[in-house]
Wavefront OBJ file of the C-alpha trace (Angstrom):
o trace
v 19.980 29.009 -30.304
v 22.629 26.430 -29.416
v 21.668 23.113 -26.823
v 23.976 25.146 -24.367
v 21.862 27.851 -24.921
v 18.377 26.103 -24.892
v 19.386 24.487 -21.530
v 19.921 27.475 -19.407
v 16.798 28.706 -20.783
v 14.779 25.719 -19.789
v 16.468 25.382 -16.617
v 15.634 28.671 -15.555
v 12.383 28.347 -15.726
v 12.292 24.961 -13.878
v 13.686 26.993 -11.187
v 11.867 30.180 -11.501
v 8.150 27.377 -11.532
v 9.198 25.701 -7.588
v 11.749 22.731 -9.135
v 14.345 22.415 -6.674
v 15.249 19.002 -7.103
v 16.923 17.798 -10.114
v 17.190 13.560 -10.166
v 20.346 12.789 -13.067
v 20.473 9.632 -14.793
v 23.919 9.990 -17.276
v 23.888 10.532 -20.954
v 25.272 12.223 -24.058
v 22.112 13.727 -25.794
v 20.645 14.965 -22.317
v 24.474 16.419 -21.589
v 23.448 20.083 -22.456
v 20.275 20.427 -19.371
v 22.643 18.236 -17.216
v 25.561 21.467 -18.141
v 23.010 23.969 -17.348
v 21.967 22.197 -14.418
v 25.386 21.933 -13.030
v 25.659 25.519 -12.987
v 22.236 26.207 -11.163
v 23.583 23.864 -8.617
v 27.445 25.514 -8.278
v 25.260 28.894 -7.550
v 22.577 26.925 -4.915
v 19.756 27.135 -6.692
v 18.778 23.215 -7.375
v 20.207 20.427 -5.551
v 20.744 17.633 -8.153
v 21.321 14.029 -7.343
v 22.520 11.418 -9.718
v 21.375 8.164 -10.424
v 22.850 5.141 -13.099
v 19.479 3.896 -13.267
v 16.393 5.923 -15.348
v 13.833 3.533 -13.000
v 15.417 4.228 -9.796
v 15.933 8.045 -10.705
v 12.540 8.232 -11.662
v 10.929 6.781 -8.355
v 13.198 8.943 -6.170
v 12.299 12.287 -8.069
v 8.690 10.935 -7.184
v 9.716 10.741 -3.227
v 11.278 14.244 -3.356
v 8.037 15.461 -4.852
v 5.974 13.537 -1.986
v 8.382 14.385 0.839
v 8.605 18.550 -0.194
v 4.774 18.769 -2.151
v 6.689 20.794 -4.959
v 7.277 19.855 -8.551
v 10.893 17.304 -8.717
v 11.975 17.039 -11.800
v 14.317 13.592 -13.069
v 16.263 13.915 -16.406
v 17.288 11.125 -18.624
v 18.676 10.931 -22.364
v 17.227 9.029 -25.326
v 16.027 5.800 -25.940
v 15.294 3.021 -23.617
v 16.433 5.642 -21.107
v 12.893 7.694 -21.118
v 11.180 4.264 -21.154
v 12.276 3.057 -17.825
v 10.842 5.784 -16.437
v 7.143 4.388 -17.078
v 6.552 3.039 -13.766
v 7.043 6.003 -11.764
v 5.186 8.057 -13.930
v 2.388 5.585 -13.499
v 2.726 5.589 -10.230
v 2.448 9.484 -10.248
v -0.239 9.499 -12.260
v -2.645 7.988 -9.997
v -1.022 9.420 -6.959
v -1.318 12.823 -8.363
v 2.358 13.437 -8.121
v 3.825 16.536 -9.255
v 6.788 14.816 -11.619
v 8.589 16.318 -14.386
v 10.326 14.052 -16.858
v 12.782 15.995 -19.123
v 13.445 13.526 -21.604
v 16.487 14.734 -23.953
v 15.766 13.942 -27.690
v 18.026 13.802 -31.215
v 16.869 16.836 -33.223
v 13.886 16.289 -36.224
v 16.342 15.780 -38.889
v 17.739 12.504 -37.534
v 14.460 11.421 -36.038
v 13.230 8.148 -38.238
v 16.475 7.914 -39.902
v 17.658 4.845 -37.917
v 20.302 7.507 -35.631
v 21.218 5.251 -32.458
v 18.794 5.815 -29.448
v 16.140 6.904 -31.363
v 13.313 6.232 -31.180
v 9.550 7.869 -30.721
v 9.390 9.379 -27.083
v 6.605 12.092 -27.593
v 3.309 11.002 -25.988
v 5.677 8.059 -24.818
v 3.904 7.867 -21.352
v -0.023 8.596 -23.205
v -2.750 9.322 -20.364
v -0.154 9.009 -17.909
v 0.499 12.909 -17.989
v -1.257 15.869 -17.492
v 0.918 17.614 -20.250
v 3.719 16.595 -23.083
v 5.635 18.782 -25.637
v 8.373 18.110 -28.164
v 10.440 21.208 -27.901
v 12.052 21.540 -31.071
v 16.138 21.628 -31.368
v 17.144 25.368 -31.466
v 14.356 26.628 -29.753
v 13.206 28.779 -26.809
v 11.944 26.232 -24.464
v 10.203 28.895 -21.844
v 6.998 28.341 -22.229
v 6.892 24.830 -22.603
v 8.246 24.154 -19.115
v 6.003 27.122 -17.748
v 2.948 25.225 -18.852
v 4.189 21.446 -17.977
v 4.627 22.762 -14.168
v 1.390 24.683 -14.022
v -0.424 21.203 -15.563
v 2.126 19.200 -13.076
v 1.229 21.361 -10.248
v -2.694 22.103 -10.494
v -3.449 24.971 -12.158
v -5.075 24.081 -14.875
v -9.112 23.750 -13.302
v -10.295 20.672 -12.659
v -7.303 18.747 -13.582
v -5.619 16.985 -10.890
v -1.979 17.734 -10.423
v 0.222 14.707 -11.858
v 3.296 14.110 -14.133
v 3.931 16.063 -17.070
v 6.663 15.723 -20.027
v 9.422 17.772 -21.969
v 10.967 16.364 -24.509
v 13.769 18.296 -25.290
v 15.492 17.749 -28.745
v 19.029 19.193 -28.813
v 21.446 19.356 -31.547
v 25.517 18.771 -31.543
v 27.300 20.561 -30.102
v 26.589 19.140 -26.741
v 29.170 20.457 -24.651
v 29.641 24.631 -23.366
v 31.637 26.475 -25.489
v 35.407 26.417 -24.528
v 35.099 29.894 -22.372
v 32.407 28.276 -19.979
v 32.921 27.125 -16.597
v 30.891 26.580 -13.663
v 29.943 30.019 -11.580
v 32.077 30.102 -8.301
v 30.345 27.985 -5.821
v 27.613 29.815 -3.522
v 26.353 29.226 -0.137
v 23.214 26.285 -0.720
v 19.722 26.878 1.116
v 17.983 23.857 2.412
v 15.081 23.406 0.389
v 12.387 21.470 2.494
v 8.492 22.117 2.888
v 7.152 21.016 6.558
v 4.706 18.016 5.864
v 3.972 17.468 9.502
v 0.653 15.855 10.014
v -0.841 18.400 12.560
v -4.077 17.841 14.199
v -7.115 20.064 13.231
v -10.042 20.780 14.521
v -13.714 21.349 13.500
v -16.945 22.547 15.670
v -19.002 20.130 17.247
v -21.525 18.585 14.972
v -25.078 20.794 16.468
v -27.401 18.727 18.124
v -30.209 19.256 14.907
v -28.394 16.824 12.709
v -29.600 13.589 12.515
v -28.598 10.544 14.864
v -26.968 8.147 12.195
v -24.750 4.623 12.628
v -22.165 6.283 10.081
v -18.442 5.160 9.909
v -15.483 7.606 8.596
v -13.182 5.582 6.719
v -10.019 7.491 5.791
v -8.542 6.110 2.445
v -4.699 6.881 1.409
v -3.859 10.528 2.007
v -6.685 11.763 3.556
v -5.136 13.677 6.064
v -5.995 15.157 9.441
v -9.456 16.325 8.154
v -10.952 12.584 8.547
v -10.080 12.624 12.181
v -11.353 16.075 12.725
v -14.308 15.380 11.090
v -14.909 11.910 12.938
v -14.585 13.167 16.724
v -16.279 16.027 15.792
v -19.423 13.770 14.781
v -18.896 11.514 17.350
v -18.039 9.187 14.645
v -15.751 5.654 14.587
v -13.015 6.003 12.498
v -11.779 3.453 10.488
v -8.326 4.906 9.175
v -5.267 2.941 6.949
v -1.736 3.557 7.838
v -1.300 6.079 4.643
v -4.180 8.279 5.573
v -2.259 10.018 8.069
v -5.405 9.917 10.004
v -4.465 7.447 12.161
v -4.819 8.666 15.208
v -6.813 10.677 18.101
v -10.161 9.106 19.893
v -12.242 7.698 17.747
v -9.563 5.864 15.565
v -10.493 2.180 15.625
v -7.094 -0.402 15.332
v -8.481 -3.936 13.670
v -11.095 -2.438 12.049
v -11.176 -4.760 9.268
v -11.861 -7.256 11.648
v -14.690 -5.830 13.121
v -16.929 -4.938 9.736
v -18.388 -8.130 10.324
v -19.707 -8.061 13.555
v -21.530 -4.386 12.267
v -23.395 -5.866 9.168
v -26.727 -6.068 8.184
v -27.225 -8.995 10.655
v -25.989 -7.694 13.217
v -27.735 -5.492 16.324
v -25.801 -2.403 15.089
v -25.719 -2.485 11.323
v -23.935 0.257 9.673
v -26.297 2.799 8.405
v -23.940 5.417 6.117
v -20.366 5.149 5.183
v -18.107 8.672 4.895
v -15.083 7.814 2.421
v -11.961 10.447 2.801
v -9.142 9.324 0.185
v -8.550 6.532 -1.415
v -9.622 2.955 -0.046
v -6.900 0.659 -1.032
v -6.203 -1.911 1.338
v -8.553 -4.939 2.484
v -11.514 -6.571 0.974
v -14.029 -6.082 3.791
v -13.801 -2.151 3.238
v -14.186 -2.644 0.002
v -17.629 -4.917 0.499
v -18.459 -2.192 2.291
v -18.240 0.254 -0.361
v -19.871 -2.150 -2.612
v -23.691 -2.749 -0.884
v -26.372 -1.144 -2.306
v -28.087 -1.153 1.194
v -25.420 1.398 2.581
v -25.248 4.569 1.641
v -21.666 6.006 0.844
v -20.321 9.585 0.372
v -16.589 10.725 -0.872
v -15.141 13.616 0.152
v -13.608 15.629 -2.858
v -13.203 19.338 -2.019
v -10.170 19.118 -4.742
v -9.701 17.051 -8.199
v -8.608 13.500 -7.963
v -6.439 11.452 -10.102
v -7.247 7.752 -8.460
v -10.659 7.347 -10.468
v -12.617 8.575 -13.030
v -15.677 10.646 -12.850
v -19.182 8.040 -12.538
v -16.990 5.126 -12.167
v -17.579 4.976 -8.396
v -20.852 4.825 -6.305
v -20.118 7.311 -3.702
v -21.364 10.718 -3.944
v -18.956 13.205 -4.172
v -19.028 16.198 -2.010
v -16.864 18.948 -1.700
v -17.626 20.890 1.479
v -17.788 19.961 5.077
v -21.488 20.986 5.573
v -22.967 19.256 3.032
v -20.825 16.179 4.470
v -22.123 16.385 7.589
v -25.992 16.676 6.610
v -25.324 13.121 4.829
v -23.252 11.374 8.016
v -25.401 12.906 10.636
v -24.056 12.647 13.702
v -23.158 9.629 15.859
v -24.772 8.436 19.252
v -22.287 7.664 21.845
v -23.859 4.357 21.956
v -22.473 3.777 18.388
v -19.164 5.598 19.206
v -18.953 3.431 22.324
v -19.742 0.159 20.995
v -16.911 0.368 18.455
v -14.037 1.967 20.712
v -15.293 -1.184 22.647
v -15.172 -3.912 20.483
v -11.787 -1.961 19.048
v -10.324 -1.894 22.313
v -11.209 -5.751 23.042
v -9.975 -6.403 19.531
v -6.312 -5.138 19.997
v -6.106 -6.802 22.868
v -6.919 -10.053 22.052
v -4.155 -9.296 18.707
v -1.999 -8.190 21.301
v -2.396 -11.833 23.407
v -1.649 -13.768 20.105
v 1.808 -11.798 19.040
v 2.646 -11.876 22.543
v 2.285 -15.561 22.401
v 4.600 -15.921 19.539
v 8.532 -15.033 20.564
v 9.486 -15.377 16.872
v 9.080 -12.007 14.859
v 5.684 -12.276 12.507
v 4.704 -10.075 9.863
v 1.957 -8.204 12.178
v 4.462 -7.760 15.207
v 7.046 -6.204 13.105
v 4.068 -3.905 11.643
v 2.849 -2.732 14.947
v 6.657 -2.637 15.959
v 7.674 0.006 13.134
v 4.598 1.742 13.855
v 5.405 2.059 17.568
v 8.532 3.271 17.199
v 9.246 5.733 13.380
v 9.390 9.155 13.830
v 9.738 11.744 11.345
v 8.659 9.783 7.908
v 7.843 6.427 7.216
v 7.466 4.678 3.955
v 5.288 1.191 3.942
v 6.122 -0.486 1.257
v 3.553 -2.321 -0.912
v 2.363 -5.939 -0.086
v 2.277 -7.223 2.978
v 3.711 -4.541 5.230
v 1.561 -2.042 4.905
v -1.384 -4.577 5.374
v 0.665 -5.823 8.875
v 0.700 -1.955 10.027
v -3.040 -1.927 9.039
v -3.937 -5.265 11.525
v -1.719 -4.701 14.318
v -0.843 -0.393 14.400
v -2.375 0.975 17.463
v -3.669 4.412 16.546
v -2.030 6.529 19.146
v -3.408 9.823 20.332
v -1.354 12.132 18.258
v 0.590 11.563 14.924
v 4.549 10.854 15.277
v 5.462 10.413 11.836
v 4.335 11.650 8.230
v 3.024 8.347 6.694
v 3.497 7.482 2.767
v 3.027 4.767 0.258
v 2.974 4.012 -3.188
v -0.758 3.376 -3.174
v -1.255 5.040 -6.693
v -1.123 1.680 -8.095
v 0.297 -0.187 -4.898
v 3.706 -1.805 -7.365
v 6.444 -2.698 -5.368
v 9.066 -1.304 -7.725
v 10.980 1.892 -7.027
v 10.024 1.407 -3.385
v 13.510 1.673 -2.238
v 14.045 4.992 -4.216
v 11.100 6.528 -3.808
v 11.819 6.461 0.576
v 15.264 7.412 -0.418
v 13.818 11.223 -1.940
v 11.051 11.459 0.710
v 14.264 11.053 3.084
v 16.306 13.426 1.578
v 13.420 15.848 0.424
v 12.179 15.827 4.151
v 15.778 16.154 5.943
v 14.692 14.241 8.937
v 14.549 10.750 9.995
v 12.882 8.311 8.254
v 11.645 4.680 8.424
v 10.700 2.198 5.466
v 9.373 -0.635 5.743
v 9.294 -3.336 3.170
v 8.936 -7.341 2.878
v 12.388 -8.952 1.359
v 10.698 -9.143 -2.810
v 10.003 -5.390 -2.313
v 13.665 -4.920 -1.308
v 15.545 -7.032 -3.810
v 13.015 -5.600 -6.688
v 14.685 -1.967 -6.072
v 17.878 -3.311 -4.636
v 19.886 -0.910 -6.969
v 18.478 2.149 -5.161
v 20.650 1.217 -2.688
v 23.670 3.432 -4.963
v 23.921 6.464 -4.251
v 25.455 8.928 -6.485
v 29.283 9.650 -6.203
v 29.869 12.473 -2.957
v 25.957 12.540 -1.951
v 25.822 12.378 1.970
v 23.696 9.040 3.462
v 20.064 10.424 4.140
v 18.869 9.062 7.570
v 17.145 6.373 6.346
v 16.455 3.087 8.176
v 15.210 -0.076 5.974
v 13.237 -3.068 7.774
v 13.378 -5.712 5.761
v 10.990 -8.584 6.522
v 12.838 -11.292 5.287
v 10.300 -14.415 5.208
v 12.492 -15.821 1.825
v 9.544 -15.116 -0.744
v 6.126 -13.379 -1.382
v 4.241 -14.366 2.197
v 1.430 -12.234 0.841
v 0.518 -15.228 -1.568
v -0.354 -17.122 1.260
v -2.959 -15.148 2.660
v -4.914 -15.071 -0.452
v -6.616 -17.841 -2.292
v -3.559 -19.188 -3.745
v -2.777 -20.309 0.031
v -5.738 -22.391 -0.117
v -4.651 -23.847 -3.538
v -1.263 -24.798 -1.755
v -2.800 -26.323 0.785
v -4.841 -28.702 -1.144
v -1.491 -29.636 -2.753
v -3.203 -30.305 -6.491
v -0.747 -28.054 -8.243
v 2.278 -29.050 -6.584
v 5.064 -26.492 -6.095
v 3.495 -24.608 -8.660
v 2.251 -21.832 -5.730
v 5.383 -21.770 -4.052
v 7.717 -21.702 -7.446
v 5.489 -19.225 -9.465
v 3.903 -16.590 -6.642
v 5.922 -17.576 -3.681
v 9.083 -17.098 -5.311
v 11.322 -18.054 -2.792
v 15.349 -17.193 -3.082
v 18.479 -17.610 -0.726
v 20.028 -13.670 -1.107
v 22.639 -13.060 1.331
v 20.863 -9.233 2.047
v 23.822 -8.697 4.651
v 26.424 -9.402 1.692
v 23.844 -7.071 -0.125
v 24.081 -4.232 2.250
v 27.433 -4.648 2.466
v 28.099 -3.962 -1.227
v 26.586 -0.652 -0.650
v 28.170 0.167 2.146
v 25.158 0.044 4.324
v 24.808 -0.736 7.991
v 22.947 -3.892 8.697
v 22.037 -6.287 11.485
v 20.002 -9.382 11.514
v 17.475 -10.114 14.160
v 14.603 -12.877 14.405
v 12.646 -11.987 17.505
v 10.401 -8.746 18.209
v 12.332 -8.575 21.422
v 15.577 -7.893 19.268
v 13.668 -5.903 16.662
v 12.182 -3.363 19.867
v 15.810 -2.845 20.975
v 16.995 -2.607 17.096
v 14.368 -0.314 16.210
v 14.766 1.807 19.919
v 18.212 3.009 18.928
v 18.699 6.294 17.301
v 19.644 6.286 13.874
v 23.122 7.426 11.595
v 22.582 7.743 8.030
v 21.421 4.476 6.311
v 20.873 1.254 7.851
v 19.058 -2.272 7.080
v 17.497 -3.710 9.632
v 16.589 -7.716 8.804
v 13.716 -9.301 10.188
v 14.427 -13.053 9.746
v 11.254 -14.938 10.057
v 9.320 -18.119 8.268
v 6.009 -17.196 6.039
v 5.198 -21.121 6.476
v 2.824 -20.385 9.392
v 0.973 -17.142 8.227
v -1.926 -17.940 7.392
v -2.377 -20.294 10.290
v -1.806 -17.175 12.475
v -3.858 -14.905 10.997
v -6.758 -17.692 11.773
v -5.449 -17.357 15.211
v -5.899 -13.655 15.140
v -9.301 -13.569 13.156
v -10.820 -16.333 15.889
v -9.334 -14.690 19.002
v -10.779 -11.302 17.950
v -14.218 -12.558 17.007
v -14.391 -14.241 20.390
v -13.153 -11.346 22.096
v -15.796 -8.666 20.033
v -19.060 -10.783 20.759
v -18.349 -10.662 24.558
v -17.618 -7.209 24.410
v -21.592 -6.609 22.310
v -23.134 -9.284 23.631
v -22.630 -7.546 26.801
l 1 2 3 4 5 6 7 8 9 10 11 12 13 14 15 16 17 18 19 20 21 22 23 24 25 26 27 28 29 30 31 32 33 34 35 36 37 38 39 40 41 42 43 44 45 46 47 48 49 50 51 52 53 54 55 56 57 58 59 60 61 62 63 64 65 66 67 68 69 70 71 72 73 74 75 76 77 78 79 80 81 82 83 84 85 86 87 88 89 90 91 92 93 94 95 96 97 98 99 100 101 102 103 104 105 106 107 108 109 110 111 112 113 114 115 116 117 118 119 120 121 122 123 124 125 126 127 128 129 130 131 132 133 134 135 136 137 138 139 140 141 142 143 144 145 146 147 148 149 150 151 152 153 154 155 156 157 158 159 160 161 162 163 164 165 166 167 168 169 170 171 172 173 174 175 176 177 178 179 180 181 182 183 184 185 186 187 188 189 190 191 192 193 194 195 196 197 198 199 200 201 202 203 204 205 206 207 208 209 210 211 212 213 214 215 216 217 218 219 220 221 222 223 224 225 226 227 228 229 230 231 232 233 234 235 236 237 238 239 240 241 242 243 244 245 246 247 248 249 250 251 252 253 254 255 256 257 258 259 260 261 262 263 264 265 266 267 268 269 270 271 272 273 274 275 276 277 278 279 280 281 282 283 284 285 286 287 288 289 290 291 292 293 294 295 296 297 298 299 300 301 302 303 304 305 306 307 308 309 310 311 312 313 314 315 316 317 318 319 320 321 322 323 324 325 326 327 328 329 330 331 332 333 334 335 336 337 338 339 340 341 342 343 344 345 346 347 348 349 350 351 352 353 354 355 356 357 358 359 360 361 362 363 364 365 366 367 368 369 370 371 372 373 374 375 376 377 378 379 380 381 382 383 384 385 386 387 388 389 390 391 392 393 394 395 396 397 398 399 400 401 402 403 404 405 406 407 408 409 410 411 412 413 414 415 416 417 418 419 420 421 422 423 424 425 426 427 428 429 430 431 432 433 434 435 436 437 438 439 440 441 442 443 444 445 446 447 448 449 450 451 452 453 454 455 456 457 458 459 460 461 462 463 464 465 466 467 468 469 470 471 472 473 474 475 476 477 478 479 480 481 482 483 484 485 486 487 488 489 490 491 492 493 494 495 496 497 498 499 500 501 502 503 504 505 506 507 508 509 510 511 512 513 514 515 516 517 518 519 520 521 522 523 524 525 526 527 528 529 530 531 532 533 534 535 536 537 538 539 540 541 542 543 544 545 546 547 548 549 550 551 552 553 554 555 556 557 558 559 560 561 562
């Protein structure tokens, strides 16, 4: 069986198992499944894109895979090639990401013989996938892909769904055969998989469950199913950006900042704590998580890829009933007293951005979150933390919400929002600090005759890594016994012209430095790709987010005192 041959073969397959994306990096030995793939695209069955860079093809085959929920599948050729692909795979991994790396390889007879690009790319990526096979040069590669998408995809039981491997050895000749060409060109279907975040509902809890001061906190990707199961249990709930349960009646904004003011000292201690997805964002949740005094239950009707099994001290269920025989159900004192102190909490945030006509970190947060529609993508960092403070949950979901929380890098970030736009065909927002954007500045190129996705890029530009400053290393830079060291080594500032940037790509931009600019920036509807910088100075961010912490305390204890 010839490479040619093999290809088709495999290809099929990929197509016949849900693949409809194909992500291209360029390459000799992967030239035969790039061939085969050409001709599944002339006839409109795959949509391929093509990218010069194995990272930044890996993280956008990783946002196709988010924005559709189907198997995306990136191909690369040998050598360092497959390696660069490591962080999106990781990434996968713990996101339970349905990624399939085809990794071309030189046949066995070269392997170990010093042949350039060679090297040892089997089990390359260890426990990072659910499934890896060598297929062997001249040989039917059928089932291997059939069982690398039903391990990427879930089938297998009890395995979570997650990134798999081919590694696909092909032998010279690498080219079709002189009477091949491409099939003539056929009509293309749009390949897209509604991700909506609808509302659900559940019955009312019945009045014979226990009264219980529980709290619903809704982890990454929990979904609509925390929110339903919070108002129907008359339960707060406490819900990050990437949960896509951020919304409805009982959805509490600052909540972070109110843990406090509910702890064991307080008059209304929390009793229980219901965990939907993955927690991944602020230390108070997770001192939450961690008291013995409190206990915790995780919802798991499905397997999970984020931990292992008896490594966490919540107790996994996996219906709804036995869920709700552990939370109880919630008084409306206890609703009430948190919509309260929530309420009083926002506002007094509100007052203090209000207060500050330069654009901040939290008003550009609750900014973006006002206004995306469609998708948005909060990068790692800071912004996603800024959405978490200052996003007012609003009473139904506008916009499908993701994140790279599997291990919360900020590589790829670019990328990755450039598949969930172009998977999802409809408008989407990302949102990233200016380190997040210059770390994945080449996904910015797009390959050669691909249309712009409708993608709009804020870019809070505070000249460094502001999120530094907020953690104890700010305090070590304040006391000023380490010198620059803070601001040289995690601060990292630089002086990139990001308008020159975009305008090497091609890309729209406009600078603003106020939120009233960023409203009307943000207000207008959007044409293909755009940046949008936030200028602003992380010199004063910690200061403010004292300002914020104090005005909200102040605010809460009138609000339960009374």
């Amino acid at each position: 069986m010839t490479a040619i041959e093999a290809s088709r073969i495999a290809a099929s397959a990929l197509l016949d198992g849900g693949v409809r994306y194909v992500v291209v990096s360029p390459g000799s030995r992967s030239a035969p499944m790039a061939y085969a793939l050409a001709e599944a695209d002339a006839a409109g069955r795959v949509e391929l894109l093509v990218r010069i860079d194995e990272r930044s093809a890996g993280f956008t085959a990783l946002g196709l895979a988010l924005s559709t929920g189907a198997p995306a599948a990136v191909l690369t050729t040998s050598g360092t090639a497959v390696g660069n692909l490591m962080p999106a795979v990781m990434e996968a991994n713990h996101a339970a990401v349905p990624l399939v790396v085809l990794s071309a390889d030189r046949p066995d007879e070269l392997r170990g013989t010093g042949a350039n690009q060679t090297t040892v790319q089997l089990d390359l990526f260890g426990e990072h996938v659910r499934f890896a096979a060598d297929v062997p040069a001249g040989t039917d590669p059928e089932r291997a892909v059939e069982t690398a998408l039903s391990a990427a995809t879930g089938v297998f039981e009890d395995v979570a769904p997650g990134p798999v491997q081919l590694n696909l050895a092909f032998r010279d000749p690498l080219v079709p055969a002189a009477g091949d060409r491409l099939p003539e060109a056929a009509g293309r279907r749009t390949w897209r998989i509604g991700r909506a975040p609808e509302p659900m509902s559940l019955p009312p809890a019945p009045a014979t469950l226990e009264e219980r001061r529980t709290v619903v906190l809704a982890g990454h990707d929990a979904g609509p199913a925390a929110e339903a199961f919070a108002r129907a249990h008359g339960l707060p709930l406490l819900a990050e950006p990437s949960s896509n349960s951020r919304f409805g009646p009982n959805a509490v904004g600052p909540y972070r900042l109110l843990l406090e003011h509910f702890g064991p000292d307080s008059a209304r201690p929390i009793e229980r704590v219901v965990l939907f997805g993955r927690p991944t964002l602020s230390r108070p949740v997770s001192a939450l998580l961690a008291r013995a005094d409190v206990p915790s239950a995780l919802y798991q009707p499905v397997p999970v890829a984020w931990y292992e099994p008896g490594r966490r001290t919540e107790l996994p269920l996996d219906n709804l009933a036995d869920l709700a025989d552990f939370s109880g159900r919630g008084s409306s004192a206890w609703l009430d007293a948190w919509l309260l102190a929530g309420a009083a909490a926002q506002h007094a945030l509100d007052q203090v951005l209000s207060a500050e006509t330069a654009a901040t970190g939290p008003s550009v947060g609750a900014l973006v979150w006002k206004h995306a529609r469609g998708q948005l993508m909060l990068g790692s960092s800071n912004g996603i933390r800024d959405v978490d403070l200052a996003g007012q949950p609003l009473p139904k979901p506008q916009a499908t919400v993701f994140a790279n929380r599997g291990l919360a890098g900020i590589d790829g970030t670019i990328s990755t929002a450039t598949g969930i736009a172009w998977g999802g065909r409809q408008e989407t927002t990302l949102l990233v600090g200016d380190v997040t954007f210059l770390h994945d500045a080449g996904g910015l190129l797009l390959g050669f005759a691909e249309n712009d996705p409708l993608l709009r890029i804020v870019v809070l530009n505070d000249a460094g890594g502001a999120i530094f400053n907020l953690l104890e290393h700010g305090a070590v830079q304040e006391a000023g016994t380490y010198g620059n060291a803070v601001e040289r080594l995690f601060g990292t500032p630089h002086t990139v012209d990001i308008a020159a940037l975009a305008a090497a790509y091609g890309i729209g931009h406009c600078a603003v430095s106020t939120t009233a600019e960023l409203a009307e920036a943000l207000a207008a509807p959007p044409s293909g790709r755009s940046i949008i910088e936030v200028r602003t100075d992380r010199q004063g961010l910690r200061e403010l987010h004292g300002r914020i912490k104090a005005a909200v305390a102040e605010a809460v204890r009138g609000v339960l005192a009374g």
